[in-house]
N, C-alpha and C positions, 0 to 999 in steps of 0.2 A: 234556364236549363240547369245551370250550376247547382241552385237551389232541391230543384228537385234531386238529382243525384247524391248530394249531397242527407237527404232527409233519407231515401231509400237506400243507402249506404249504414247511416246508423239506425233502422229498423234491422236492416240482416244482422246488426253486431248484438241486438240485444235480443233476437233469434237465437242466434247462435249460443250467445254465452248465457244465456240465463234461463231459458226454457228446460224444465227437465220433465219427463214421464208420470204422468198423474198429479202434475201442475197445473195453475192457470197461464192461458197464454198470457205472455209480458207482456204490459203494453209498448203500443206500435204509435208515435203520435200521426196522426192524419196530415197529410202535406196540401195545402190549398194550391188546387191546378189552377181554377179558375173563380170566377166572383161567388159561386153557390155553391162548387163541387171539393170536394176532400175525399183523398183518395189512402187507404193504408196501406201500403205496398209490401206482400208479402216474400216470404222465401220463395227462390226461385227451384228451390230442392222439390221431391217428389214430398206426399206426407207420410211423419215418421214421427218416433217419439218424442222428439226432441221439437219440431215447428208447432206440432197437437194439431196436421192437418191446416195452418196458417201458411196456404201457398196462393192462393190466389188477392187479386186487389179491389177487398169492399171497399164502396163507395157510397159516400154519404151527401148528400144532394139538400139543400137549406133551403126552404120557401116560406111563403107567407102563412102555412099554415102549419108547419110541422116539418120534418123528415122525410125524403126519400132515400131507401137504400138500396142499393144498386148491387147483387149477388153477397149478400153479407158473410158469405165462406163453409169451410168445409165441415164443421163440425159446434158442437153444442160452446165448445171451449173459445172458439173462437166467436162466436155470437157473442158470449158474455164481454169478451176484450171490445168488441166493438162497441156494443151499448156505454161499455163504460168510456171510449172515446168520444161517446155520441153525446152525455151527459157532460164532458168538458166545452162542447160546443154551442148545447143548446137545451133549455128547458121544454121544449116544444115537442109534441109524440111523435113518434113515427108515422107515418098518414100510409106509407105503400111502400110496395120491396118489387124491383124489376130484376128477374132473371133470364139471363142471355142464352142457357143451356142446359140439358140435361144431365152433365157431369156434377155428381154430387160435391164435389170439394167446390165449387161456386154457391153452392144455397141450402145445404142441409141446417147450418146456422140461422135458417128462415124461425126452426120452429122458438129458440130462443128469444126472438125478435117477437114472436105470435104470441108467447105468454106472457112478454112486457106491455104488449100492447095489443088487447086481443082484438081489437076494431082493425086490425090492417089489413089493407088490399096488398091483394097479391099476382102478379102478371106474370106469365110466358107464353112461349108461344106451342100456340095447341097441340104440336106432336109431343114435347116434354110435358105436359101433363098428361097425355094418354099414355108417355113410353112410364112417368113416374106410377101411375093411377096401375098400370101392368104389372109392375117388380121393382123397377130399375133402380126407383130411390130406398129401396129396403136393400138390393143390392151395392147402392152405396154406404151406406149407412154400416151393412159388414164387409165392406172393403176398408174402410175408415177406418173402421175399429182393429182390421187385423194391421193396418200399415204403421196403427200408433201405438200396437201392442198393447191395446186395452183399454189405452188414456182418452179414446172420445167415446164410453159407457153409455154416457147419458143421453146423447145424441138420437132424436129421432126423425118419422119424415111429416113434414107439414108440405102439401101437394097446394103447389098454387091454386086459384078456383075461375083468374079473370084470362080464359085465351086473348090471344093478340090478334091482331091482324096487319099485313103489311100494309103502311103509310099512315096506319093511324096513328094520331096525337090525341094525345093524355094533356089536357089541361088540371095542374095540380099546385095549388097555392102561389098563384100566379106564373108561373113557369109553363114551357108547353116541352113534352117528351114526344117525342116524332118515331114511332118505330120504324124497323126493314128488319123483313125474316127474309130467311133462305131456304130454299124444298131441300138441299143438301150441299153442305160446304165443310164446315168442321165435325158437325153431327146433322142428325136429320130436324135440329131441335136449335138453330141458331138464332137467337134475335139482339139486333143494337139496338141503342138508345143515343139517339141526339139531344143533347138542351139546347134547344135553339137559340136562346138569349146568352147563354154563354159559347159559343158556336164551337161545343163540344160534343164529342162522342164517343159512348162505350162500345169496346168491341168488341168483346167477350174476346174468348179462344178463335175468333177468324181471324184478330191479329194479335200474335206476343211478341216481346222485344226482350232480345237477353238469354232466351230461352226455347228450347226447341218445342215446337207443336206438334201433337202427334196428328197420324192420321193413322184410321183405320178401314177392315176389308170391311166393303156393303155401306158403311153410315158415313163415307168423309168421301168428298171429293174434291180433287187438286182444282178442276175447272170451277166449281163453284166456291172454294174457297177464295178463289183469287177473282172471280166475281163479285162477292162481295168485299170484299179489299176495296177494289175499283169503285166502286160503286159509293164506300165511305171516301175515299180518295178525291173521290169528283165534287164533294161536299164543300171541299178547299174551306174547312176548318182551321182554329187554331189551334187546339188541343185535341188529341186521340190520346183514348186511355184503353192500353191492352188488358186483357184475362190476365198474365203476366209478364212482372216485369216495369219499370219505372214507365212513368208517364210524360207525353214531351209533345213534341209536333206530328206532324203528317208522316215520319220516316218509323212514326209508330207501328205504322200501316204497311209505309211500302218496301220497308227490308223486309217481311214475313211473304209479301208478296210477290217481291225480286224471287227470293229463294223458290217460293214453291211454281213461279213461270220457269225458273232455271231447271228445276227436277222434271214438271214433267215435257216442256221444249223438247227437253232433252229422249225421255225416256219416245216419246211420241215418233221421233226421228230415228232412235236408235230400236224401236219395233219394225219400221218400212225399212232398214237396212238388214236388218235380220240378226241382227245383236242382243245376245242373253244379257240379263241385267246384270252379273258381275262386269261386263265389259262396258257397258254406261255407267255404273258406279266408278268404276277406273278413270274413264274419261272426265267424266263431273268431278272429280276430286279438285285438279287445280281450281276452277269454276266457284269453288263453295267453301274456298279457303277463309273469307271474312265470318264463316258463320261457324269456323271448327269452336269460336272460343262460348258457345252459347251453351246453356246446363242443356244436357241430355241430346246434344249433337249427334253423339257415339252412337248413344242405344237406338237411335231415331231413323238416322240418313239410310244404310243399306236397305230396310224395309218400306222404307221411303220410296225409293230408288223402285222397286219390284211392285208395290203397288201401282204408282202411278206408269208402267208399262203394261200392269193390266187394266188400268181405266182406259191407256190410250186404246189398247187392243177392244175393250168394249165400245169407245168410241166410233172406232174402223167402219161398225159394224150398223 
């Protein structure tokens, strides 16, 4: 664990200190989780001038026949960083790109990847390519670009083509990738990835560490996020690697998971007592003391808090 910490510690320092506006991202070196997988661990910051959109954790996966990459990130700048970490690792092409979600800073980076290597498959699971095929990935693409001030230009959207389905496995260069999608959890648009032989799994944004998760009205649910928590949990892996935030064991999962049983318990209890959400937010305050030090705690927990009293309340029902 030391290791790890230690390798996603000096990624954020050369974040921080060296990336500037209408640069290329620094490079990030890849930290070996497990026997296949390499992980780049990005900023835990929202995207801004300064990361170029480098917040989430591509991941690079080594087989007999090439590459898999696993959400290669948020913007064109960041595709290129990766390829060129891809290229210290291995001569071998990219064979397939797995995307966990329809949030654009996990795969808009895809189409970089598509022009180096224009044979690749590309997986999600089938509501992210209907919500992308609709707007949403052109609507990230000018989200991008306003939150880095210009510096991810070049960034376009390349729309997966292979939906997914839950339980299938993906046998690719002797390795076998096991999906689980969710009907709603973090979006309406979540799928993990297991490598079985390394008894790892991604978890996209159903679990981060470090860092707050948002949720949002209509597309996140507190029950189904922590459904599939559980559900990667029960897997009793040795490596879970979050959407963000450094990569480690099973507590990958279930700190994200603690918290969101704590908010909505709570919220669920404090609806049948007849309790407005500032006065559960009050009460949860001691309760959710270990998670005040995670980036975006602040802007996250009150709305937090008020949502998942209206899921319980749709629950009731």
């Amino acid at each position: 664990m030391t290791n790890f910490r230690l390798a996603f510690g000096a990624g954020l320092a050369l974040l921080s200190g060296l990336a500037l506006a209408g640069s290329p991202v620094p490079d990030v070196a890849p930290v070996r989780v497990s026997e296949h997988v390499y992980v780049l661990h990005g900023s835990k910051e929202r995207p801004n001038p300064q990361n170029l959109g480098f917040m989430n954790n591509p991941a690079i996966v080594l087989t007999e026949t090439g590459a898999v990459i696993v959400d290669p990130g948020g913007t064109a700048e960041v595709g290129h960083m990766v390829l060129r970490q891809l290229r210290k690792l291995t001569d071998k092409p990219v064979t397939d790109i797995l995307v966990t979600h329809i949030h654009g800073d996990h795969w808009l980076a895809s189409s970089v990847i598509r022009e180096a290597y224009p044979g690749v498959r590309m997986y999600a699971h089938p509501h992210m390519i209907e919500e992308a095929k609709a707007g949403e990935g052109q609507r990230w693409v000018e989200l991008m670009l306003r939150f880095t001030d210009g510096a991810s230009e070049s960034t376009r959207v390349e729309i997966p083509q292979s939906p997914l389905s839950d339980g299938q496995e993906l046998q690719i260069g002797g390795l076998t990738f096991r999906v689980y999608l969710s009907d709603i959890a973090h979006t309406r648009s979540d799928a993990m990835f297991e490598v079985v032989q390394d008894q790892l799994i991604f978890l996209g944004d159903l679990g981060v560490f470090e860092r707050m998760g948002r949720m949002e009205p209509e597309i996140s649910s507190f029950r189904g996020n922590i459904a599939g928590l559980e559900r990667a949990l029960a897997l009793k892996l040795k490596y879970y690697v979050p959407g963000h935030g450094p990569s480690g064991g099973s507590d990958r999962a279930s700190a994200f998971r603690d918290y969101l049983k704590i908010i909505y318990d709570a919220a669920a209890r404090g609806m049948e007592e007849g309790k407005a959400p500032f006065e559960i937010k009050q009460q949860l305050a001691p309760r959710v003391e270990a998670f005040r030090s995670w980036t975006g705690f602040n802007d996250n927990f009150g709305q937090q808090v008020s949502l998942a009293v209206l899921e319980a309340e749709q629950a009731a029902f």
